[in-house]
C-alpha positions in Angstrom: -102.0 165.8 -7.1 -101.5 169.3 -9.3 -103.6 170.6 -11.8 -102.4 170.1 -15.0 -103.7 172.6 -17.5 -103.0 171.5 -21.2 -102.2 173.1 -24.2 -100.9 173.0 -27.9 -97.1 172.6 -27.7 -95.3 175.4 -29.4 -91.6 175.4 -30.8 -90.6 177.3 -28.4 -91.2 174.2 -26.3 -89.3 171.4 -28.1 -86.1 170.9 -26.2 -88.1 170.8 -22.9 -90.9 167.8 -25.1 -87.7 166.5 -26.4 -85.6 165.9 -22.7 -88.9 165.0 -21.5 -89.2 161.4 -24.1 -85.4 161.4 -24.1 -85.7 160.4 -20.0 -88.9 159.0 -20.4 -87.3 156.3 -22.9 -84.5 155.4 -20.5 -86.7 155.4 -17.8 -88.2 152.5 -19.7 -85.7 151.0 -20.2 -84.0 150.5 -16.9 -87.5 149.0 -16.5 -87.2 146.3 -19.7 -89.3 147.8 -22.4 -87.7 149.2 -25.2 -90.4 150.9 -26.7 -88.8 153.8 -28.3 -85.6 154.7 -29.6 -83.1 157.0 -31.6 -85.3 156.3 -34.6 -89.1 157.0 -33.0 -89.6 160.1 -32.0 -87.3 162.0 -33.1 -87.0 166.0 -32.7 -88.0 165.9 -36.4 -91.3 163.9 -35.1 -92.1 166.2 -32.7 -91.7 169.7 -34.7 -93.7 168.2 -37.4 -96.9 167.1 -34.9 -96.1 170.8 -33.1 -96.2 172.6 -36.6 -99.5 170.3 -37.9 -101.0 171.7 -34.6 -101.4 168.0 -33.4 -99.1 168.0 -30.7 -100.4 169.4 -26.5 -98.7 169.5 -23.6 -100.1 169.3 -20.1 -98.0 171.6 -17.6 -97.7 171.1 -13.7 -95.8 173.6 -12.1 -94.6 175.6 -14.9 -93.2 172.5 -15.8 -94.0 169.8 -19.0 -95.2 166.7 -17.2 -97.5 165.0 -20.0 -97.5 165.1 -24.0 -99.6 163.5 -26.8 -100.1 163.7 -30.3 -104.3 163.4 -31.4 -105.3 163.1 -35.0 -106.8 160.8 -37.9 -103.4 159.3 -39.1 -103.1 155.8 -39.0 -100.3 153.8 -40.2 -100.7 151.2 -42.4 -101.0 148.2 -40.5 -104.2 149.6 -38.7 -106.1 147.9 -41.6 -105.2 144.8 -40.0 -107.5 146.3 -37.1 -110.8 144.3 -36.3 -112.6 147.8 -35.1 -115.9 147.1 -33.5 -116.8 150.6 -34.9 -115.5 151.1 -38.9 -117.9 153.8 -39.5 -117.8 156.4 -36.3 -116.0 159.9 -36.6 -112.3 158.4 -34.6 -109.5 160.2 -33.7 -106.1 158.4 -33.0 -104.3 159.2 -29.6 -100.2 158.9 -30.2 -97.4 159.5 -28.3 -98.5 159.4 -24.8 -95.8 159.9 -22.6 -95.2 161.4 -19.0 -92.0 162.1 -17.5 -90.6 160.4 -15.2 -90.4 163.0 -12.7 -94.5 163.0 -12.9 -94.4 159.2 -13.0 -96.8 157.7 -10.8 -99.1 160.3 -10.2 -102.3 159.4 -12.1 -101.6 161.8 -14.9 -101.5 159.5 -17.7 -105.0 158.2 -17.1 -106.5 161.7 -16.2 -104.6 163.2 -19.3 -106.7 160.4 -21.5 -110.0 161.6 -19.3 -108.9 165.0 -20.6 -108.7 163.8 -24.4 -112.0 162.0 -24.3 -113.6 165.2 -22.9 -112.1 167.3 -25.4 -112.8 165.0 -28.4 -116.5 164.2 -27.2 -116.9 168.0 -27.9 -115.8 167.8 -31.1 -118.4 165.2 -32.5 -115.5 162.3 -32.3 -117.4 159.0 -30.8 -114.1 156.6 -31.2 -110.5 157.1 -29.6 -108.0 154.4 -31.0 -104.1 153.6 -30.2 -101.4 151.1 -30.4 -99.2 149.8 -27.6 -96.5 148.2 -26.9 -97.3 144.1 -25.7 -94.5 144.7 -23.3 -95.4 147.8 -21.8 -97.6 146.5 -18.8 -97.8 149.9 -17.6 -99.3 151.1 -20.6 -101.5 147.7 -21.3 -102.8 147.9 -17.8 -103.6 152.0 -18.3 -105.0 151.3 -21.6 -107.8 148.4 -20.6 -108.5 150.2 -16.6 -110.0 152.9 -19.0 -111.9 150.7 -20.7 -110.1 149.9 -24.3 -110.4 146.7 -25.9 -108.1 145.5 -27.9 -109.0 145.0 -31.6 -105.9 143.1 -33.0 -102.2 142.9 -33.5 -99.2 144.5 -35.9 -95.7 144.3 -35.9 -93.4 146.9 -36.2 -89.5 147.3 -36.1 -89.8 147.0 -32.1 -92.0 144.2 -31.4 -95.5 143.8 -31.2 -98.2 146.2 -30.8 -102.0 145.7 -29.6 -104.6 148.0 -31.9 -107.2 148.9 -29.0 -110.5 150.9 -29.3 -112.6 152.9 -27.0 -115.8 153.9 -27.7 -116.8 157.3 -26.1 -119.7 158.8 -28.2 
């Protein structure tokens, strides 16, 4: 497989982010999860993570093959999370999502190596996320790398599992 050298995302990239989940969402979809729609994320989603600085990219070939949002914002509903680890510095990985043209390919998991390397060197010693219960590919990801999941919420789409990894 290619390199894949990440990034911030800049506005100058957010037609090429926006394509990239537009396909990525039908892609789901012919598979029988509808994860994401018209309403989540939108190209108003995107600018704002790209404008906050929150938003990176991870190029192969020139080309966007990997993005993710990383911060401290939780929803809500992540109260309802039974964290094994309340009091450690935690970041918060979100929108996760490679195109289907780099489907397959291991970049997914190597991209969340990438963020635990990255975070470890800022001091964070928990990574935590939501996904979708009926996103096997994601589930599967998610607990190969070693997250445990931590508790349940429901949002407009379905059920979601809070899951945890600690990396300190």
């Amino acid at each position: 497989m290619n390199n894949i050298a990440y990034r911030p995302a800049e506005m100058s990239d957010l037609s090429e982010i926006s394509g990239l989940v537009s396909s990525a969402i039908l892609e789901m979809e012919r598979n029988g999860i509808y994860q994401w729609d018209e309403l989540y994320p939108t190209p108003e989603d995107l600018s704002g993570d790209i404008s906050c600085g929150e938003l990176y990219v991870g190029t192969v070939r020139d080309k966007i093959a990997v993005i993710y949002a990383i911060n401290q914002n939780c929803d809500d509903e992540y109260k309802n999370g039974n964290w094994q680890y309340p009091n450690e510095p935690f970041s918060v990985i979100h929108r996760l999502c490679v195109s289907p043209e780099f489907q397959r390919m291991g970049i997914a998991a190597k991209t969340v190596s990438h963020i635990e390397n990255e975070l470890q060197k800022e001091g964070i010693k928990v990574i935590r996320l939501d996904v979708f219960t009926e996103n096997p590919y994601a589930l599967r990801l998610y607990e190969k790398l070693g997250f445990k999941e931590t508790g349940k919420v429901k949002w407009r789409k379905g059920d979601f599992f809070l899951m945890e990894k600690y990396i300190g």
